[in-house]
MARTORDREN-695920 format. One record per residue (C-alpha): x, y, z. Coordinates in steps of 0.2 Angstrom, whole numbers, padded with zeros to 4 digits, always signed. Each point is the difference from the previous one (the first is absolute). Layout:
# residues N
XYZ ...
END
This chain:
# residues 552
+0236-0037-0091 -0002-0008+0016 -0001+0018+0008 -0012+0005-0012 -0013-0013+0006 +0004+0000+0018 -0004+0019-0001 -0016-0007-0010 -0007-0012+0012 +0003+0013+0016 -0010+0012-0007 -0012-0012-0006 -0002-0005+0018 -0004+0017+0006 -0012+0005-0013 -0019+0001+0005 -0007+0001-0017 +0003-0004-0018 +0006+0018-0008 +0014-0002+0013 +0008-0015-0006 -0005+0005-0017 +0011+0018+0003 +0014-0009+0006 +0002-0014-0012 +0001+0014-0013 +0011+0011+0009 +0013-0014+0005 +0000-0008-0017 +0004+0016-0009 +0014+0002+0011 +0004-0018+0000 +0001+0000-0020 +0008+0019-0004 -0016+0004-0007 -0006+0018-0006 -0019-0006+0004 -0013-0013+0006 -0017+0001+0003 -0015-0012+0005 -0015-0002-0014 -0018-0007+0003 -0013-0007-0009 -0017-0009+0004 -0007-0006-0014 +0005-0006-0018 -0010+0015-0009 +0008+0016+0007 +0018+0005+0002 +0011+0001+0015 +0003+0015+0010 +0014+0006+0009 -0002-0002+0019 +0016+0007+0002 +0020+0006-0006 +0017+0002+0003 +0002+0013-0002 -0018+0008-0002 +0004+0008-0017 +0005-0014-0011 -0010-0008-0013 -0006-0018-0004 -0008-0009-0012 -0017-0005+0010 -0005-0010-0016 +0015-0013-0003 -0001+0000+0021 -0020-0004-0001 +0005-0014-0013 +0013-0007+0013 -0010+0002+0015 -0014-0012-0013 +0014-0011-0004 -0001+0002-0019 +0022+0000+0000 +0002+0015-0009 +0015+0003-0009 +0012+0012+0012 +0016+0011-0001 +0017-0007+0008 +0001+0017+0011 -0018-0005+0008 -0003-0012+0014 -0017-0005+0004 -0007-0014+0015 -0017-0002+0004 -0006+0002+0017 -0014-0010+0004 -0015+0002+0015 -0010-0018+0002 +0010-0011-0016 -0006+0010-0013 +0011+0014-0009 -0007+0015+0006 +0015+0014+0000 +0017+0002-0008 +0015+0007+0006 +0013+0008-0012 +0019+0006-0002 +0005+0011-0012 +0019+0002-0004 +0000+0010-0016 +0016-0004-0013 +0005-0015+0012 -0008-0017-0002 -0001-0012+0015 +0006-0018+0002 -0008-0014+0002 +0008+0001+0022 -0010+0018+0002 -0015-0008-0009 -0002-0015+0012 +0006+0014+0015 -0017+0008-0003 -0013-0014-0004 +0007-0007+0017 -0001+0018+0006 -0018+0001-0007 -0004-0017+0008 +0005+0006+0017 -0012+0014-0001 -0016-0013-0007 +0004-0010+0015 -0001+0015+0013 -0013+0009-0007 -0011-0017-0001 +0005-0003+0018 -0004+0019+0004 -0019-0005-0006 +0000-0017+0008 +0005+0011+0017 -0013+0013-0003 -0015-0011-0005 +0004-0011+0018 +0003+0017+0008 -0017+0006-0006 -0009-0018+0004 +0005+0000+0016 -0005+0017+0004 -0020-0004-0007 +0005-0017+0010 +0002+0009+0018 -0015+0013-0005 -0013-0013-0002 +0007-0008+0014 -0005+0017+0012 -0018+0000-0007 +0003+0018-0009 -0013+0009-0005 -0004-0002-0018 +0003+0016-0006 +0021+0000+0007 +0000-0016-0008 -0005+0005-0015 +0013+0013+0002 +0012-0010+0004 -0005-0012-0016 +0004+0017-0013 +0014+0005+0011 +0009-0020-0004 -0004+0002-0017 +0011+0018+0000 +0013-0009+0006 +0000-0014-0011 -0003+0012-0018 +0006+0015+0006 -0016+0011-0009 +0000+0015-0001 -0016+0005-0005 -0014-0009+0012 -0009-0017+0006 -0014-0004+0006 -0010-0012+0005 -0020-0003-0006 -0011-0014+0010 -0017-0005-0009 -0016+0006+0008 -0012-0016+0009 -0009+0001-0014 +0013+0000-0012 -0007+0014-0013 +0015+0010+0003 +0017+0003+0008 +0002+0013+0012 +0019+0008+0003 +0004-0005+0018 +0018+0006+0001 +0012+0010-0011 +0018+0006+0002 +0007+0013-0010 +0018+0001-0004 +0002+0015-0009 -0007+0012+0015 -0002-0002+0018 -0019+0005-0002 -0014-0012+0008 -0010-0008-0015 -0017+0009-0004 -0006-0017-0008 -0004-0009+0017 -0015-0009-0003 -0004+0005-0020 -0012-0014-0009 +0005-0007-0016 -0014-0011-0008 +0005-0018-0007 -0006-0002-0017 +0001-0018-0007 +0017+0004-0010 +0011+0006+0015 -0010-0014+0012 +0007-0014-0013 +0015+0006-0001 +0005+0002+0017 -0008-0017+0004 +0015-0009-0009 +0014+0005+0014 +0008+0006-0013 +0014+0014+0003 -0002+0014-0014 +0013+0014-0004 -0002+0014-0009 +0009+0016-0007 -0006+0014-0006 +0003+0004-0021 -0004+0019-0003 -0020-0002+0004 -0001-0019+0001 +0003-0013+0012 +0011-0017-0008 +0000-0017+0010 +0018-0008+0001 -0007-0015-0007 -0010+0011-0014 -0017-0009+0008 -0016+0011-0004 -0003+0008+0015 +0002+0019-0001 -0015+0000+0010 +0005-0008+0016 +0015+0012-0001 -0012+0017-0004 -0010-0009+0014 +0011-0001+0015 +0006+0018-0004 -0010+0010+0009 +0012+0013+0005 -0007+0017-0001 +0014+0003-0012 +0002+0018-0008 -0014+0005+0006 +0006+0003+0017 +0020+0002-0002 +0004-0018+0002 +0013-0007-0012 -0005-0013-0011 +0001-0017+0003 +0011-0008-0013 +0005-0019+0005 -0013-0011+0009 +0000-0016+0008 -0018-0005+0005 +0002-0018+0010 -0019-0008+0005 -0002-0007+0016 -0011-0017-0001 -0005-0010+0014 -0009-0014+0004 -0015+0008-0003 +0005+0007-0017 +0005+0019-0003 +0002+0012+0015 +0013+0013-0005 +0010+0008-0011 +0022+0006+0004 +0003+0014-0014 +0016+0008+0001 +0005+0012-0011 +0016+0012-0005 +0003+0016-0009 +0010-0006-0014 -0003-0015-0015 +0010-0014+0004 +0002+0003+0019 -0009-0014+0005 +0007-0017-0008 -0003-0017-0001 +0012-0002+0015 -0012+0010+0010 -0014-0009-0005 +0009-0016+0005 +0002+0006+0016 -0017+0006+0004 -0005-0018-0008 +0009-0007+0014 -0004+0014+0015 -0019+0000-0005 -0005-0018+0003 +0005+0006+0021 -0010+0014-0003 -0016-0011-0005 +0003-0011+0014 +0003+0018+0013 -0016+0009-0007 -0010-0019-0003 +0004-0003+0020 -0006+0019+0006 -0017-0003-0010 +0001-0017+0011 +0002+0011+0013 -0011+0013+0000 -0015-0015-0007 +0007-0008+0019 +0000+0018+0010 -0019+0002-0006 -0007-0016+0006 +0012+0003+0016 -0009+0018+0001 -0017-0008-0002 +0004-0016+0011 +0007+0015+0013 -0018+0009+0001 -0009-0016+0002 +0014-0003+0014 -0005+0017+0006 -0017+0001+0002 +0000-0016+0008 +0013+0006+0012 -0012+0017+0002 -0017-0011+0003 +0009-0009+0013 +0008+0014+0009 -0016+0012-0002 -0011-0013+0007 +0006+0003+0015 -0004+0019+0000 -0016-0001-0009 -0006-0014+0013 +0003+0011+0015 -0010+0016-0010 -0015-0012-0004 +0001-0009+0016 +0000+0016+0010 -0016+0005-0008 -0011-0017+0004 -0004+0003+0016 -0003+0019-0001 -0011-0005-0015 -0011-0012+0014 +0000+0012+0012 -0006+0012-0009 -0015-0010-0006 -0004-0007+0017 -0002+0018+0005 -0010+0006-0012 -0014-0015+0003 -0002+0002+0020 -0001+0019-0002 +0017+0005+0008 +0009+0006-0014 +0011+0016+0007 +0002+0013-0016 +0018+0004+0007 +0005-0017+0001 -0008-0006-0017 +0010+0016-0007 +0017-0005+0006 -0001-0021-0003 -0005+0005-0018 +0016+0012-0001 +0011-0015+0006 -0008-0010-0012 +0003+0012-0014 +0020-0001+0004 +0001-0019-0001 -0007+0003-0016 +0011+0014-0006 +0013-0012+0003 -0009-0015-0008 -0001+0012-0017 +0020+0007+0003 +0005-0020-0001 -0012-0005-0015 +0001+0015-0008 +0020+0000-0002 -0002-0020-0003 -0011+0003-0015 +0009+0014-0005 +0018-0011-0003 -0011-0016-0006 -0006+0011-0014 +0016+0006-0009 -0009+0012-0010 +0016+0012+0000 +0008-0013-0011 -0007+0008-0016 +0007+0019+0004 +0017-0005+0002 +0001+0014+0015 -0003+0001+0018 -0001+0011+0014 +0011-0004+0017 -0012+0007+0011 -0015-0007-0006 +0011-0019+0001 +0005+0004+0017 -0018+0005+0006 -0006-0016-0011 +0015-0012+0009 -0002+0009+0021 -0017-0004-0002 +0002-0018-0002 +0013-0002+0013 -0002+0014+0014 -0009-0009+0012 +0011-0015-0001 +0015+0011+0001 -0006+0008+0015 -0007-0013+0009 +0016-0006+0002 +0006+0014+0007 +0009+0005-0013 +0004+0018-0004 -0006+0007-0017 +0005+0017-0008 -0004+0006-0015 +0009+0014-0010 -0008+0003-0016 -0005+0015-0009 -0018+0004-0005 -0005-0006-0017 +0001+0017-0007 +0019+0004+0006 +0006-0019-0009 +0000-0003-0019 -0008-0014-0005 +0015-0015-0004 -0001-0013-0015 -0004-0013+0007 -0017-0008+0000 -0010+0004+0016 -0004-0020+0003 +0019-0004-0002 +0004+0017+0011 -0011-0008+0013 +0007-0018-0002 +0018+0006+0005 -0004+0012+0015 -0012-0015+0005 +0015-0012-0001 +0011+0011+0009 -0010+0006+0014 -0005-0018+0005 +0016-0006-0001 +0006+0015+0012 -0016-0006+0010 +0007-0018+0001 +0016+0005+0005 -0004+0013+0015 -0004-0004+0018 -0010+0010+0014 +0007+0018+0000 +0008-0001-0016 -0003+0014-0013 -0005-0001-0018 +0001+0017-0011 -0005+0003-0017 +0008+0016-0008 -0004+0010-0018 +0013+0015-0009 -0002+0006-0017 +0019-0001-0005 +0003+0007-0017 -0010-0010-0014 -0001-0014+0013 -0012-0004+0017 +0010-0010+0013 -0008-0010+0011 +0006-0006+0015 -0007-0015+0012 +0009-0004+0017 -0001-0009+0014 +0010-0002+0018 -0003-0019-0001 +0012-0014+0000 +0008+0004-0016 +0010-0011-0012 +0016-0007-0001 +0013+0008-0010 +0003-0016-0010 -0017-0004-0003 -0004+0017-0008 +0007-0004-0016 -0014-0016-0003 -0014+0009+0010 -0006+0004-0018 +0003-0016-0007 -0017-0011-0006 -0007-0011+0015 +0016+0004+0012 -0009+0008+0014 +0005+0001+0019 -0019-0005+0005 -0004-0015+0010 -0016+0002-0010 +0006+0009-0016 -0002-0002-0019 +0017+0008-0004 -0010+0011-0014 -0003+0018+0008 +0017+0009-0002 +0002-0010-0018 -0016+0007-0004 +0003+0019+0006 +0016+0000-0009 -0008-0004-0017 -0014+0010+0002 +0013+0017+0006 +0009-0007-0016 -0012-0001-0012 -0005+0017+0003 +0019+0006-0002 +0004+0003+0018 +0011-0005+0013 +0000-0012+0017 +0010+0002+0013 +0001-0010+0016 +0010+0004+0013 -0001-0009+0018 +0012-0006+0017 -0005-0014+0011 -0009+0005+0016 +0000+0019-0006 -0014+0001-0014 +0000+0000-0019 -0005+0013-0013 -0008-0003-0017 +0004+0014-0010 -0011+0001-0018 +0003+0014-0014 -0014+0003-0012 +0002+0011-0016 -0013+0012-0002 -0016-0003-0014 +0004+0011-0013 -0014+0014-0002 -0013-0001-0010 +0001+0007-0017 -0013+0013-0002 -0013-0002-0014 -0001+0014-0015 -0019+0006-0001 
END
């Protein structure tokens, strides 16, 4: 006996999940007792029976209706040559494990043997789920900390709830539109193939039912009976269940979903979202799991509740930045405009002072006026690309071109660049030879205007800045570098940190705000630099899908 448990208790230690020590208490216990048969039984509710999750050995029978009635601890009446110990998963009787010794009855020893044998594997498979829901805590834990982008932590959201319910149908998760008329599929994982979701970004309207309903907090599960969906707790609400399933279904090859759990997500605000898991078979999904997305979620409110924080934050920050911005451009253009108007003052005198005494020379007139015509070229170049990043009117495409951003950006800050005798090169295909990119022309603008001042800032007399442009693949890389004084290799982690800056006159926002902007538009930021040798910002951009074409 003493063998039997320490061999117990060693594989309990190395089991990583719950089937495991389930498998070996089963295993060891009918070799313990000299038994033809054991097996493990489940149940999840007190209307349907229990099902076999698995035996020893795969072909013997079991009466899953006295087993349903044990696991509901109704004390049914039992034969001497059965044995039979619940196994239970947060305090509540939730599977039975049984010994069958047919024609030899057991004692009352092998009876206590198994119910501690069956409390050994309650207590590891409790401690299994404590482990895992930590696990999966501290993992959303470390991914708020690094700022993810929303949509991998999203991901990482569904990919906890895997781990912690072991699905094997989907999840995903739904956040409610601003103006809360609907809910709009922001992320989905799919179990049962490795194919991306087609449902990225499908509408389902909030009608008054499924609004109130979801408004409780309340935690529904569902399975499937022939063509109808039945709460656990029998509640009225098909509808929230017929609802939440909008899997394509039949209709495109997908199996059927057949056990859901749909968990709202309410905030201090009231309803944002919806958790749906769902699996392929009735009764796959159990109170048990809805426990522990009970527990799980309430992280998930606060992960998602802080990113919306967030991103509310990184918009003022963005429009703060432009203010920041155009202050900064006003006051390093003035300089540049200033010498342009001033240089045309005294040709302006001149020119009248001849024309009334009568000496006005045609040549000389002809070529004061073409000097005159430069400063103001220049004049135009400097408002021109001012007015052109104070408008934002690419915000509302949701594309941008890099070329035109570049133009837009160099003509802003050539002259300062190149009166300090600064190098500048630019490498960038013509507008015909670069797709556009998704991302908002403004924003486009806002993030070569952030990098190219900061290269600015950081570059000395005889220093070189380059801009670059490549079509790679699906994507447009970008590439701003300088020969300036570079960054610290310790520093380069936090350079993208809010209001950390290496300025003596910086706000800390520019890099912060590039990230989020290359982010929101589902691209990539990469800074690489060395002190004393230069630094390289290097952006990728997906490309803006083509336009759909319109049937006459």
């Amino acid at each position: 006996m003493f063998r039997f448990f320490d061999r117990l208790a060693a594989q309990f230690k190395a089991a990583q999940d719950a089937q495991q020590v389930l498998r070996h208490v089963t295993r060891e216990a009918v070799e313990a007792l000299e038994s033809e048969a054991g097996c493990i039984a489940v149940s999840h509710d007190d209307a349907s029976g229990a099902r076999l999750l698995f035996a020893v050995p795969r072909t013997s029978t079991w009466d899953l209706d006295l087993m349903a009635r044990f696991i509901r601890d109704e004390r049914p009446t039992r034969p001497d040559d059965l044995l039979l110990a619940p196994i239970a998963r947060r305090r509540s009787g939730a599977a039975a494990l049984a010994i069958a010794r047919p024609g030899r009855p057991f004692d009352r020893r092998e009876r206590r043997l198994l119910a501690r044998a069956a409390g050994m594997a309650s207590d590891a498979v409790q401690a299994i789920d404590r482990e895992r829901l930590l696990e999966v805590r501290d993992r959303i834990d470390r991914k708020i900390r690094e700022q993810l982008h929303p949509k991998d932590l999203f991901y990482q959201i569904l990919d906890g709830l895997r781990s912690l319910t072991q699905y094997d149908h989907s999840s995903a998760l739904l956040i409610r539109e601003s103006r809360g008329t609907a809910m709009e599929v922001a992320a989905e994982q799919i179990a049962w193939t490795k194919g991306k979701s087609v449902r990225i970004g499908r509408r389902l309207a909030l009608d008054d039912a499924v609004a109130s309903a979801l408004a409780s907090g309340t935690i529904y599960g569902f399975d499937r009976r022939e063509e109808s969906w039945v709460e656990w707790s029998r509640r009225p609400c098909e509808f929230l269940a017929r609802w939440v399933e909008f899997s394509d279904g039949l209709a495109t090859g997908e199996p059927r979903e057949a056990s859901l759990l749909c968990a709202p997500l309410v905030g201090r605000d009231g309803l944002f979202g919806v958790l749906k898991i769902a699996a392929l078979q009735p009764g796959r999904l159990t109170p048990h799991d809805a426990e522990l997305v009970e527990r799980f979620r309430w992280q998930a409110v606060q992960a998602i509740d802080s990113l919306n924080r967030m991103e509310s934050l990184q918009a003022r920050m963005l429009a703060a930045e432009r203010r920041h911005a155009m202050a900064e451009l006003a006051r390093g253009v003035s300089h540049d405009v200033n010498n342009a108007l001033g240089s045309m003052l005294p040709l302006v005198q001149q020119m009248r002072e001849d024309v009334r005494s009568g000496a006005a020379d045609t040549a000389a007139l002809e070529g004061d006026l073409e000097q005159m015509e430069q400063s103001l070229q220049v004049c135009r170049r400097i408002f021109g690309g001012m007015l052109a990043f104070a408008r934002g009117d690419g915000r509302r495409t949701r594309t941008g071109h890099v070329r035109t951003a570049v133009e837009t950006t160099l003509a802003i800050l050539r002259d300062s660049i190149e009166r300090r005798g600064i190098h500048l090169a630019m490498d960038v295909p013509a507008p015909d030879e670069l797709p556009l990119v998704a991302c908002a022309q403004s924003e486009l603008e806002q993030t070569l205007l952030n990098l190219l001042t900061n290269a600015r800032d950081a570059s000395r007399q005889g220093d070189r800045i380059s801009v670059q442009a490549e079509v790679a693949g699906s994507r447009v890389e970008i590439a701003v570098a300088d020969t300036g004084r570079g960054i610290a290799q310790e520093l380069i982690p936090r350079v993208v940190e809010p209001f950390f800056t290496t300025k003596g006159d910086g706000n800390g926002l520019g890099l912060t705000i590039c990230r989020s902007i290359v982010w929101e538009a589902g691209g990539t930021m990469d800074i690489r630099s060395a002190a004393g040798v230069g630094t390289t910002v290097s952006v990728s951009l997906p490309c803006a899908p083509a336009p759909v074409a319109v049937q006459p």
